[in-house]
C-alpha positions in Angstrom: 23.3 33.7 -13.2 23.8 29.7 -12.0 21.7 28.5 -14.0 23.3 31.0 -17.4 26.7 29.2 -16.1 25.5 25.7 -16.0 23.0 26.2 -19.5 24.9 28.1 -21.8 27.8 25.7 -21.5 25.3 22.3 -22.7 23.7 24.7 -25.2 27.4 24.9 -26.7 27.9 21.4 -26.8 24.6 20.6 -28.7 25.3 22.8 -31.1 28.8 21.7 -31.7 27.7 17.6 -31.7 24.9 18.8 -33.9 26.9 20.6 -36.9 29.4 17.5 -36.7 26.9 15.0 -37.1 28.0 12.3 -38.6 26.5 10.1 -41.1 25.2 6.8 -39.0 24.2 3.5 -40.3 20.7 2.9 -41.7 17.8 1.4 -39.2 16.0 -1.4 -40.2 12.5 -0.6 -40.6 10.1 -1.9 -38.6 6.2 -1.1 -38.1 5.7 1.8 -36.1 4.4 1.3 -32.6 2.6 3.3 -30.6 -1.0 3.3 -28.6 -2.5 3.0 -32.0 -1.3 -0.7 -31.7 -2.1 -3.0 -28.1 1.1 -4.5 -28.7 4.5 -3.3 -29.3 6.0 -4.7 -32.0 10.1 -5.7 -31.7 12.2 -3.4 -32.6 15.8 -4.1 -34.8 18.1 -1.7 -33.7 21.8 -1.3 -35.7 23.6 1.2 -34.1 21.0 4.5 -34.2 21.8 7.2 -32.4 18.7 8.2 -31.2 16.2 5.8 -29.3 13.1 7.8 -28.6 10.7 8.8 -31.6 7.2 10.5 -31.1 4.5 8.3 -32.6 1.0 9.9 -32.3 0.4 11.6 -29.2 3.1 8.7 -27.5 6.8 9.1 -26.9 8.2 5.5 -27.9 12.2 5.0 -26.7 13.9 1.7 -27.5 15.8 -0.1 -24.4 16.7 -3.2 -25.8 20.5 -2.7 -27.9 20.9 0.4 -26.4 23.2 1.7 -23.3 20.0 2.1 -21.1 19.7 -2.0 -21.2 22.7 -2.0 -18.8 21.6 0.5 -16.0 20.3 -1.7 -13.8 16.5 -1.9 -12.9 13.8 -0.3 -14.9 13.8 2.7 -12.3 17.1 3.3 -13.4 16.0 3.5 -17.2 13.1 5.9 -16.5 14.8 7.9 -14.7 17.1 8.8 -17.9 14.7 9.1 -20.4 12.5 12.6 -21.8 10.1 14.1 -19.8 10.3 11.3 -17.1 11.8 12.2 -13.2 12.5 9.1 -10.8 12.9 11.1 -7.1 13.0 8.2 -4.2 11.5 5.6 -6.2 8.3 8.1 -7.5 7.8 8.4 -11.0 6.6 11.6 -12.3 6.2 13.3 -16.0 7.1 16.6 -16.2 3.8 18.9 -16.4 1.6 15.6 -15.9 2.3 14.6 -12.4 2.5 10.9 -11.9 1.6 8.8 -14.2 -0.7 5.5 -14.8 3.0 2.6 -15.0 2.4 -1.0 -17.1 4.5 -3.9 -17.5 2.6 -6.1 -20.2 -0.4 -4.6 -19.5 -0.3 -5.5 -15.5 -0.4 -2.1 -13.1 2.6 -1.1 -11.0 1.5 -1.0 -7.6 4.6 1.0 -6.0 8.5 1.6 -7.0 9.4 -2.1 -5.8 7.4 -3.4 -9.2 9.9 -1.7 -10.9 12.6 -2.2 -9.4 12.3 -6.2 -9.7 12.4 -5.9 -13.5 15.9 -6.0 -15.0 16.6 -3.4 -17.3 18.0 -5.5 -19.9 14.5 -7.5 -20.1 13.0 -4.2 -21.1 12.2 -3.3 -24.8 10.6 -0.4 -24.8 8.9 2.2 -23.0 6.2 4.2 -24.4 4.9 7.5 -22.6 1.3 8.1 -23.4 1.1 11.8 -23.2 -2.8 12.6 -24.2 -4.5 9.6 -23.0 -7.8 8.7 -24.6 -11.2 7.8 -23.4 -9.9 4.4 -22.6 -8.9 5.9 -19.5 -10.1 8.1 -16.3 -10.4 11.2 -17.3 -8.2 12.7 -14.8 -5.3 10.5 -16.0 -2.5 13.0 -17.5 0.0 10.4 -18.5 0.9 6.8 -18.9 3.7 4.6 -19.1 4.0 1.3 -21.1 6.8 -0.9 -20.4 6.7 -3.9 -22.9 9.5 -6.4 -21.5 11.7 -8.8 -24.1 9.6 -12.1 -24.9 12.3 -14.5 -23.5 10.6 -17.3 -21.7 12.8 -19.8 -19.6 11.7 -23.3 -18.6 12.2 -23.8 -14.9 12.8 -21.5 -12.2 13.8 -17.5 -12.1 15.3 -15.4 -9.2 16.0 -12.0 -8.8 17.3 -10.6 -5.5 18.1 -7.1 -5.0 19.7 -5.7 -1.9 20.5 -2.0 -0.6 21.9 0.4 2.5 21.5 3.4 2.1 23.6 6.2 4.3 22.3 9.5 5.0 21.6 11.1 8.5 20.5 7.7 9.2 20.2 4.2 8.0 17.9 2.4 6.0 17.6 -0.8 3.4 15.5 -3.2 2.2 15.4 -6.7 0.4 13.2 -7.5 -2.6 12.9 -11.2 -3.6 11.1 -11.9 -6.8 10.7 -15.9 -7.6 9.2 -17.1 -11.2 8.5 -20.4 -12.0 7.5 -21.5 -15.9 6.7 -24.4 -17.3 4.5 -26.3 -20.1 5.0 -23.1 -22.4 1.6 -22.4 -20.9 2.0 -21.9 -16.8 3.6 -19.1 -14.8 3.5 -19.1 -11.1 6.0 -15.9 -9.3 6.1 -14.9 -6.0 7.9 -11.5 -4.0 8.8 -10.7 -0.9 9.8 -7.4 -0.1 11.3 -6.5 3.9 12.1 -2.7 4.3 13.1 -0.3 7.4 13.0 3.8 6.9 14.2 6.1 9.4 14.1 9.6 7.3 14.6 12.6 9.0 12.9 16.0 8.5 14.4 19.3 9.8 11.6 22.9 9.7 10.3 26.2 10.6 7.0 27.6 9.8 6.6 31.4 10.3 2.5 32.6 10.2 2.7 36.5 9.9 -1.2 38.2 10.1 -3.5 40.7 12.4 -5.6 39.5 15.1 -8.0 41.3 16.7 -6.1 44.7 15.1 -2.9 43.3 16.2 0.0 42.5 14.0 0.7 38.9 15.1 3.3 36.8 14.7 2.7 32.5 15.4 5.7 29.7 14.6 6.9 26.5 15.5 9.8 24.4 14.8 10.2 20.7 13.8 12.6 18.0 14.2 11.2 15.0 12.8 11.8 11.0 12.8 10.3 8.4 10.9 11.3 5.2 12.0 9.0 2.4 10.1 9.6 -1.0 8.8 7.6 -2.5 6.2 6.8 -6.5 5.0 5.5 -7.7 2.0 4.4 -10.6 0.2 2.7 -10.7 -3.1 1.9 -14.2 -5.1 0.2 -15.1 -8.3 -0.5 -17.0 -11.5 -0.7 -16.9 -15.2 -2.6 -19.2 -17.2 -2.5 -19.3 -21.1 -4.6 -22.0 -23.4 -4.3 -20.9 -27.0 -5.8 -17.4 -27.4 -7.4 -17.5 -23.8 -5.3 -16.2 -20.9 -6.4 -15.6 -17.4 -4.7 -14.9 -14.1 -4.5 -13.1 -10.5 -2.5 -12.4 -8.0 -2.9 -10.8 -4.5 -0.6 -9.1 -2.2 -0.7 -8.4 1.6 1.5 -5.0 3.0 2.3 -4.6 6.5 3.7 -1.1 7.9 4.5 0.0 11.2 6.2 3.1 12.3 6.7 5.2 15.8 7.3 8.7 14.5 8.6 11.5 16.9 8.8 15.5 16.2 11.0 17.7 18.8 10.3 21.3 18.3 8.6 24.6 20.1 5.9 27.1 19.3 5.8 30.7 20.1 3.6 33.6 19.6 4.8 36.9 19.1 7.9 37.4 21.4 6.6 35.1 24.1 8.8 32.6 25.7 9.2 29.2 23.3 7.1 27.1 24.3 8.5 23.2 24.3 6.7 20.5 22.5 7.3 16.5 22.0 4.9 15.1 19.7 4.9 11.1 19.3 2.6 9.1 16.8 2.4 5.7 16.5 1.0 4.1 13.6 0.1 0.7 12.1 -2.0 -0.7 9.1 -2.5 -4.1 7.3 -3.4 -3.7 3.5 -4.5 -5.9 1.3 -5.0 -6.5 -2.2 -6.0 -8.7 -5.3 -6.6 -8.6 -9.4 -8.0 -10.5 -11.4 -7.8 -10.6 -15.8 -9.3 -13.2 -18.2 -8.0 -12.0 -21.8 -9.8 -13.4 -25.2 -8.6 -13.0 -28.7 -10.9 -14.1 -31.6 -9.9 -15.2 -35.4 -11.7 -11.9 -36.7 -9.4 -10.1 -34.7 -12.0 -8.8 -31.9 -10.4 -9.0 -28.3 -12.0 -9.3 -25.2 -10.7 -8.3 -22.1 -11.6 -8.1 -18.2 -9.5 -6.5 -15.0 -10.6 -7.1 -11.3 -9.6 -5.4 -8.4 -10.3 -5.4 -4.9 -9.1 -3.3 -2.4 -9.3 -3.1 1.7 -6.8 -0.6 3.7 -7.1 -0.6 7.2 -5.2 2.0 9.2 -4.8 2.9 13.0 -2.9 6.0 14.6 -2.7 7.8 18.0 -1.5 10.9 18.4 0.0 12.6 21.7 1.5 16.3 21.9 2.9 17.0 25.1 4.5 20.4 26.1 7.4 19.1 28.7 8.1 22.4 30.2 4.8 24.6 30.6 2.1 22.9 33.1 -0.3 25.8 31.5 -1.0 23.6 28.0 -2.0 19.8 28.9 -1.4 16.8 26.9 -3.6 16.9 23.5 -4.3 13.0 22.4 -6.4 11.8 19.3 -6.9 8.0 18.2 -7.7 7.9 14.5 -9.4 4.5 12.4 -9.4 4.7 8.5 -10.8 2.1 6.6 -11.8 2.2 3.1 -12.5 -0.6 0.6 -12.6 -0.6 -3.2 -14.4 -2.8 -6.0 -13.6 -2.4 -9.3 -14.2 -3.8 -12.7 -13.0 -2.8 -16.0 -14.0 -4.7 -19.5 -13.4 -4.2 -23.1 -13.3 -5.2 -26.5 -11.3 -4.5 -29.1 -11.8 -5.1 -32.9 -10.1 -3.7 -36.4 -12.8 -1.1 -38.4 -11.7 0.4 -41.0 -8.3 1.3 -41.6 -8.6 1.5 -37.7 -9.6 -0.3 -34.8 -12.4 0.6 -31.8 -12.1 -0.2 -28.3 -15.5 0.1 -26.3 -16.0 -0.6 -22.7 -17.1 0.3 -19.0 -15.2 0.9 -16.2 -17.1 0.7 -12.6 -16.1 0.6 -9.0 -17.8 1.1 -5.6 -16.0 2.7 -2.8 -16.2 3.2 0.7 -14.3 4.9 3.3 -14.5 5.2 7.1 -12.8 7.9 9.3 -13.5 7.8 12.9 -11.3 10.6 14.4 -11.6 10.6 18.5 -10.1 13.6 20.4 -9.0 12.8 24.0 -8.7 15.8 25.0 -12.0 17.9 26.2 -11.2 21.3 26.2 -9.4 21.3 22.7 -12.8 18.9 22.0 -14.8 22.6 22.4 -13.2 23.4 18.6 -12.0 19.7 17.2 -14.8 17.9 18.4 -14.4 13.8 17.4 -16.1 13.0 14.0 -17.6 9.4 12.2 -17.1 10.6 8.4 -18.2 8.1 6.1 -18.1 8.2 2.1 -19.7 5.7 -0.2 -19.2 6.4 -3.8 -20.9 3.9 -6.8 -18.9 5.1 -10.4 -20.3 3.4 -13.7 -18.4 4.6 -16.9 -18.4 3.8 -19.8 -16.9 4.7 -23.0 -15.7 4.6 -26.6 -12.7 5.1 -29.0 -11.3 4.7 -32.5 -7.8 5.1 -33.9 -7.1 5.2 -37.4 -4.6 5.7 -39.6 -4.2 7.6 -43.4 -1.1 7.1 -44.7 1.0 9.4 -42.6 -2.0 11.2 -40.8 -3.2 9.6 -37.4 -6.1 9.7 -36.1 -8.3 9.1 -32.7 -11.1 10.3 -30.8 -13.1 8.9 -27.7 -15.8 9.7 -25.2 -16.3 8.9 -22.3 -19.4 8.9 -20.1 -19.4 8.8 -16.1 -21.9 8.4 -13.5 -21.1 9.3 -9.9 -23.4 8.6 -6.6 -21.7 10.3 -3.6 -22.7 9.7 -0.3 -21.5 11.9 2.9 -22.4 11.1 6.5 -21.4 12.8 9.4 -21.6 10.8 13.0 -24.0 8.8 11.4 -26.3 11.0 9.8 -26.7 11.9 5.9 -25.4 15.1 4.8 -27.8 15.7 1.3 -26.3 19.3 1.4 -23.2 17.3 0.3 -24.0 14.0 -1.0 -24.6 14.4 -5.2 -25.0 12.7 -8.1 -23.5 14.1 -11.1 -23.4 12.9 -14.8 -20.1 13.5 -16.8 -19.9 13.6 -20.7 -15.8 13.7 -21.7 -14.5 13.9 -25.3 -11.3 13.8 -26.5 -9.9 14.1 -30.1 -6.4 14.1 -31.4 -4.4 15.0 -34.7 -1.2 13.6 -36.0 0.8 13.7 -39.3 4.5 11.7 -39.4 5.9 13.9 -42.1 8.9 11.3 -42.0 6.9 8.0 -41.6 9.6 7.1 -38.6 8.5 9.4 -35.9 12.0 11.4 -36.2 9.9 14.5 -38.1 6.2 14.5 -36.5 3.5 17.1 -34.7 0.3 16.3 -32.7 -2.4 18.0 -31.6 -4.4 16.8 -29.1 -7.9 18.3 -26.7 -9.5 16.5 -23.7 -12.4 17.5 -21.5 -12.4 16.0 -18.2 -13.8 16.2 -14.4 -11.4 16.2 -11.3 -12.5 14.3 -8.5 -10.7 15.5 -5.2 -9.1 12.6 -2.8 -11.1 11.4 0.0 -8.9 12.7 2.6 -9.7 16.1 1.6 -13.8 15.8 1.7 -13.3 14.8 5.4 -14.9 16.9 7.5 -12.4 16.1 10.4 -10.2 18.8 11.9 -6.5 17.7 13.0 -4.9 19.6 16.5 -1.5 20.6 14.7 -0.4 23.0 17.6 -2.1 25.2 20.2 -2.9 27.9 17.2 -2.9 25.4 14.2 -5.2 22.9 13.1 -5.4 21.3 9.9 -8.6 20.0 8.0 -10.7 19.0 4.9 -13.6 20.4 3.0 -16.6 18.5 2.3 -17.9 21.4 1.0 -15.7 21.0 -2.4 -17.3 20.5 -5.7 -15.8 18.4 -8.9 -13.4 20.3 -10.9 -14.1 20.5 -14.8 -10.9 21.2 -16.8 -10.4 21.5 -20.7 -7.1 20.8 -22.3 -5.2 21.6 -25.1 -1.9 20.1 -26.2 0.9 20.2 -28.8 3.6 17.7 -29.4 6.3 17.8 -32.1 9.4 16.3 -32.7 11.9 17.0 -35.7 15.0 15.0 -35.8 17.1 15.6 -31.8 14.7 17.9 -31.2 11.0 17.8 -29.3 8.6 20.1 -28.0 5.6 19.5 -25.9 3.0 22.6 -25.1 -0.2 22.1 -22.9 -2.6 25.1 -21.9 -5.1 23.9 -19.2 -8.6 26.2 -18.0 -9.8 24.6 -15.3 -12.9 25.4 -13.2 -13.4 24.4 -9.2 -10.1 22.7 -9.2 -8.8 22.6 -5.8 -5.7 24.1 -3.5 -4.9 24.8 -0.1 -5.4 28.0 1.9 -4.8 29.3 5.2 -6.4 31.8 7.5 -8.7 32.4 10.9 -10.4 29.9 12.0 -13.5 30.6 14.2 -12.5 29.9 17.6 -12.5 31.0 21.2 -8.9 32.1 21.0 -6.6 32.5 18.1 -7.1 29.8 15.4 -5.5 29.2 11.8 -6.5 26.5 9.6 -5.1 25.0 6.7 -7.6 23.5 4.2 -8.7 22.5 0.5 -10.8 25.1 -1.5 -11.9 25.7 -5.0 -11.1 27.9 -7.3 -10.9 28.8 -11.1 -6.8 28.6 -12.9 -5.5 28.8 -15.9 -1.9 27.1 -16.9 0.4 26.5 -19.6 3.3 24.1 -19.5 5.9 24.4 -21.6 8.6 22.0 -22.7 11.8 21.9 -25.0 13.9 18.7 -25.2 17.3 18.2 -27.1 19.0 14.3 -27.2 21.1 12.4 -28.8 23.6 9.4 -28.9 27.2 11.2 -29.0 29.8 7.8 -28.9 30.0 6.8 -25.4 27.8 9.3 -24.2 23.6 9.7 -24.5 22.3 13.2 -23.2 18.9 14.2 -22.3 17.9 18.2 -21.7 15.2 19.7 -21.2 14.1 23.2 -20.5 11.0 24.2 -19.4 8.6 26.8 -17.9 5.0 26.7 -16.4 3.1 29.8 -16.2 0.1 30.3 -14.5 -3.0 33.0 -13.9 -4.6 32.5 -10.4 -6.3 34.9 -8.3 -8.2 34.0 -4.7 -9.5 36.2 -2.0 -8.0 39.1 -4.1 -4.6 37.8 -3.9 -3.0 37.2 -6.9 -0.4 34.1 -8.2 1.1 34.4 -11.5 4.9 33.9 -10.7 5.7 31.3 -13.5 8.3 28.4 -12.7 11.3 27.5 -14.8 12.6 24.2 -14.4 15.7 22.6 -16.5 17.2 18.7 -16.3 20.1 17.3 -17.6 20.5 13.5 -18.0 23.7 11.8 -18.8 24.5 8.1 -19.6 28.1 7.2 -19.9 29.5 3.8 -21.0 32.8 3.9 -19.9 35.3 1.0 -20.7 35.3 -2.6 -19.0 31.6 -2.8 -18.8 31.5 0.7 -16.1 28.4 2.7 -16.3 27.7 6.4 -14.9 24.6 8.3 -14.6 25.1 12.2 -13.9 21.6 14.2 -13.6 21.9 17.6 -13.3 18.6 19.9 -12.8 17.0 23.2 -10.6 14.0 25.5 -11.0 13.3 28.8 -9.9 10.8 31.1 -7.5 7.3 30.6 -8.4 3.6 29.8 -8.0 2.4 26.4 -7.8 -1.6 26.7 -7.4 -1.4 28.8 -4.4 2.3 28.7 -3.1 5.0 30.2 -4.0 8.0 27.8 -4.2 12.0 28.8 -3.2 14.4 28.4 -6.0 16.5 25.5 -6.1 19.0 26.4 -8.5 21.5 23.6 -9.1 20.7 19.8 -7.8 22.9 16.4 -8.6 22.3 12.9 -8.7 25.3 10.1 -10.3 25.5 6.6 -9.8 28.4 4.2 -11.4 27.7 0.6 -11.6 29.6 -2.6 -13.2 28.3 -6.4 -13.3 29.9 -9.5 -13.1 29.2 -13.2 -13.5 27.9 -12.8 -16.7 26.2 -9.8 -16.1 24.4 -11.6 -13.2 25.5 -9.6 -10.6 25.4 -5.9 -10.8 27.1 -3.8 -8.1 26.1 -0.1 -7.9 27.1 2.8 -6.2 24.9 6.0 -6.1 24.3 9.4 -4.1 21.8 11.9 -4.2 21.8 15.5 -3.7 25.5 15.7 -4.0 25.5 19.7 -3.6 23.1 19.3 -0.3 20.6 21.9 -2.1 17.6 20.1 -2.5 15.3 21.6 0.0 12.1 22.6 0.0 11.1 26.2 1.1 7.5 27.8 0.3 5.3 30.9 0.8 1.7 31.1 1.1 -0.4 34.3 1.0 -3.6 33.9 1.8 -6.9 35.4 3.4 -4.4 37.9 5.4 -2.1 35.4 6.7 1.4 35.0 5.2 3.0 31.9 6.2 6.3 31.1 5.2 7.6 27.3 5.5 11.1 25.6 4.8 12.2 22.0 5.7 15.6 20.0 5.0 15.1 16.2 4.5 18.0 13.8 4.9 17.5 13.2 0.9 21.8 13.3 0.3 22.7 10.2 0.9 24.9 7.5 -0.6 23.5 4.0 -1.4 25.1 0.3 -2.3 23.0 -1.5 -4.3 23.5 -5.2 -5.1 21.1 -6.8 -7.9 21.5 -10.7 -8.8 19.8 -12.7 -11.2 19.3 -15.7 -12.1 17.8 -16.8 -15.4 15.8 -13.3 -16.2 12.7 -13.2 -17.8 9.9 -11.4 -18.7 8.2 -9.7 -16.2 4.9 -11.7 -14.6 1.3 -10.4 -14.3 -0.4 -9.9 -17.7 -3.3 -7.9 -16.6 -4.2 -4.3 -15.8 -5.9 -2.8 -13.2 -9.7 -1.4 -12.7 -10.7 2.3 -11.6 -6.9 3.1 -10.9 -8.6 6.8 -10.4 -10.4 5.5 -7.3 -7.0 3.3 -6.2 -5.3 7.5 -6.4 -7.9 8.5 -4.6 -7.4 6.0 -1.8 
């Protein structure tokens, strides 16, 4: 009924702006640009009224001359564009999860990348929704922010500086410094200092029988994570004619002492009291490296290095202050992993086309060394040496053509993977494999328009899930004196086959994926086998089928740009005879405003309902709200911004999970409504630095 009062209103709206459509002012034309081409032509705009056009199997929105050029930072210009959600600095596509993030072909490492580059040195973004073989597999989506070629002599600062007020305070302070010169040298550096104290509020209710009992176990949480975090990140970019190279490298620092105040029961015994405190610290490190080539004939050559090494140290201590019957339960926890990656292709025109072939390779390792302190909870979560060494060697193929106004491009990719699993020092062959991978991909298009305002794609992919390395750790975690938490080494590669269907025609676009997938992954919970009462909560596999569905109006209206989007993901699931098929509906509305003396205001408006995710079934959240208003000054050097989140104080998160005979039910409140000041200042702003990409960014997710 909320969401009928809220819908139904918009749906009147667009259908009033749409019948009194007025004639607007011809476009100049310009070359189309999408993945088909490396690099984004500019774009002339005169006054069009809508900015996004699908171009192949990409969704290609102009920044630059637009409203969006203003908002800020280019979080802030994602987060009002289709099928894009910002939440907390995390970019996600809707249906796709997170996706791969560019700027002039260098990766995004976190949020602060983006939020260092000013929104009105953006000229477009392009959203690469069927990626081709160019790519990991697994990769559902990527975004391409090409930046405005304005170079500057001399030196460039930007400084950007928040508070942010919720149940608690935190800020932080990015400082990006550029420095260009000759027409051929670029040396930048950023610093980044940031303190977090988020707070998380929950119950979690496990319902099941025991022993021919109906049995009830629970706890309560009151969590605080206090952490600060430093950062410093330096680089260079070198160009001689058509040969560019460059690298930069970047050291993180993160401390936090986190606290959770809460109680366990079982049944209707007493509550039992709990304090559990972690401390944690970890010193990561990183460094890339690109040498790019381009050749008279049009051939390009082009290399990406990356190196890796996260180290990570926690201790653990529950202690129940008011019952002498449970002792103290300590752990001590060492995770070290490393990465090595190369990526290297070329690129020449064939055809009416051009083919990209290369190989992408990596070698990983990773080191847990979990230590429980305490002897009698040892009897069940003994102390465990995993170690993982992985050697991937890809490599692949692709061609894009066009023929007239039909596109073309197909790929395959081919992957090797040696997996190696030891347990307290000893090889495990029962789960150590090597496995060979063969993924194709093809993909349609016809622009019945030739502008992208009228076009449908149709797109298939074949590709191989790899799970995380956290959840092939044969390591159990004490949770509570009946819960313990764990991986699976046990899982096997997933194999998926995709199907998907993009159209656009005029305001309108539509986006349809159908997904079978075979030993993907979730997470399950029931007995564990134990001396006493035991429930674990781990990774299996299993076989799903799902179909996301989307519908998305927009349009320039005057003062005002709108973005909505409907959508609905069904899904057809069954484990251990239980079955999940409860689709999700979802809708988002995205407003820009340009309101007089230079004021902007953001107003997002979204919800979903009930439904299954994988495994758990998710609480409806009907109505959420996010706005922001912002002005600058000084020449549009400073911008001054004012934003909350969660203005109705309904985003929670509240789940079910029905599994193996245990129903657990789980909600948590996070102190995500808050209200933040955010002051941006730049001086001489430029393009955007690092001009390479990144290799094996699969393995980096899986890190």
């Amino acid at each position: 009924m909320l969401m009928s009062k809220v819908i139904l209103p918009f749906i009147l709206i667009m259908s009033v702006a749409f019948t009194a459509r007025s004639q607007q002012p011809s476009v100049t034309p310009t070359q189309p640009s999408d993945s088909l081409v490396r690099e984004l032509g500019e774009v002339v705009v005169t006054a069009r009224d809508q900015s996004t056009r699908l171009v192949g199997n990409s969704l290609v929105s102009t920044i630059a001359g637009t409203p969006l050029a203003e908002l800020g930072n280019a979080l802030d210009v994602l987060s009002q564009l289709p099928m894009i959600k910002v939440s907390d600095d995390e970019v996600s596509i809707h249906g796709k999860g997170s996706p791969l993030i560019y700027i002039d072909n260098r990766p995004v490492s976190d949020g602060f990348d983006l939020r260092t580059l000013r929104s009105r040195n953006i000229r477009n973004v392009e959203l690469i929704l069927a990626p081709g073989a160019e790519y990991d597999a697994t990769v559902g989506a990527v975004l391409k922010i090409t930046t405005r070629r304005t170079f500057i002599e001399g030196l460039s600062l930007d400084d950007e500086l928040q508070g942010k007020a919720a149940r608690s305070l935190t800020g932080y302070e990015i400082l990006n410094l550029r420095y260009f010169f000759r027409s051929s040298t670029e040396l930048f550096a950023t610093g980044l200092a940031a303190h977090n104290n988020s707070v998380m509020r929950g119950a979690t209710v496990n319902s099941l029988d025991y022993e021919g009992q109906p049995t009830v176990v629970g706890s309560s949480q009151s969590i605080r994570r206090p952490s600060n975090n430093l950062s410093a990140k330096f680089g260079f970019n070198q160009t001689f004619g058509s040969l560019s190279f460059g690298a930069w490298y970047k050291v993180l620092r993160e401390d936090g002492h986190f606290s959770n105040q809460g109680s366990e029961w079982l049944d209707d015994n007493p509550l039992i009291e709990r304090n559990i405190t972690k401390r944690i610290s970890g010193t990561n490190h990183y460094s890339q490296y690109y040498l790019d080539k381009s050749f008279a004939s049009g051939g390009r050559i082009h290399f990406d290095g990356s190196l890796i090494d996260r180290n990570t140290r926690s201790a653990t201590t529950t202690a129940y202050t008011l019952s002498d019957l449970y002792p103290d339960v300590s752990s001590t926890q060492r995770y070290d992993s490393r990465l090595y990656a190369g990526k290297l292709t070329y690129s020449m025109p064939l055809s009416k086309g051009s083919l990209v072939v290369g190989t992408e390779d990596s070698y990983t390792t990773t080191r847990v060394d979990y230590r429980m302190l305490n002897e009698e909870i040892g009897s069940y979560i003994p102390s465990a040496l995993s170690e993982v060494a992985q050697t991937s060697l890809a490599g692949f193929a692709s061609y894009s053509a066009g023929f007239g106004k039909l596109g073309l491009t197909a790929g395959l990719r081919y992957e090797y993977k040696n997996f190696s699993y030891r347990l307290d020092g000893k090889r495990d062959d029962s789960l150590s494999r090597r496995d060979n991978f063969v993924t194709p991909d093809i993909s349609l298009s016809y622009d019945f328009s030739g502008d992208g305002s009228k076009s449908l794609s149709l797109s298939y992919k074949s590709f191989t899930e790899l799970p995380p390395y956290s959840s092939l750790s044969n390591g159990l975690s004490y949770t509570g004196i009946h819960e313990i938490e764990g991986g699976n080494p046990a899982l096997r590669d997933g194999r998926s086959h995709q199907l998907q269907l993009l159209g656009m025609m005029g305001d309108f676009m539509m986006q349809a994926t159908f997904r079978r997938s075979f030993d993907t992954y979730g997470f399950i919970k029931r007995i564990y086998p134990a001396d006493n009462l035991q429930l674990i909560f781990q990774p299996v596999n299993f076989n799903v089928s799902a179909a996301w569905v989307y519908f998305v109006w927009q349009r320039r209206i005057g003062c005002w740009q709108p973005v909505l989007t409907l959508g609905v993901n069904p899904q057809w699931l069954e484990v251990g005879g239980e079955k999940y098929d409860k689709p999700v509906y979802a809708w988002f509305f995205d407003n820009t405003l340009s309101l007089p003396f230079g004021i902007l205001l953001t107003a997002n408006l979204y919800g979903q309902s009930s439904g299954y995710i994988h495994t758990q079934l998710m609480e409806s959240k009907p109505l959420m709200m996010d706005a922001g208003i912002q002005k600058s000054f000084l020449g549009k050097s400073l911008t001054v911004k004012l934003s909350a989140s969660n203005i109705f104080n309904s985003r929670r998160d509240g789940w079910r999970l029905r599994s193996y005979g245990v129903d657990m039910i789980k909600r948590q409140t996070y102190d995500n409504r808050y209200i933040a000041l955010t002051l941006s200042y730049s001086f001489q702003p430029r393009k955007s630095s690092y001009k390479g990409s990144d290799a094996a960014s699969s393995e980096i997710n899986r890190l």
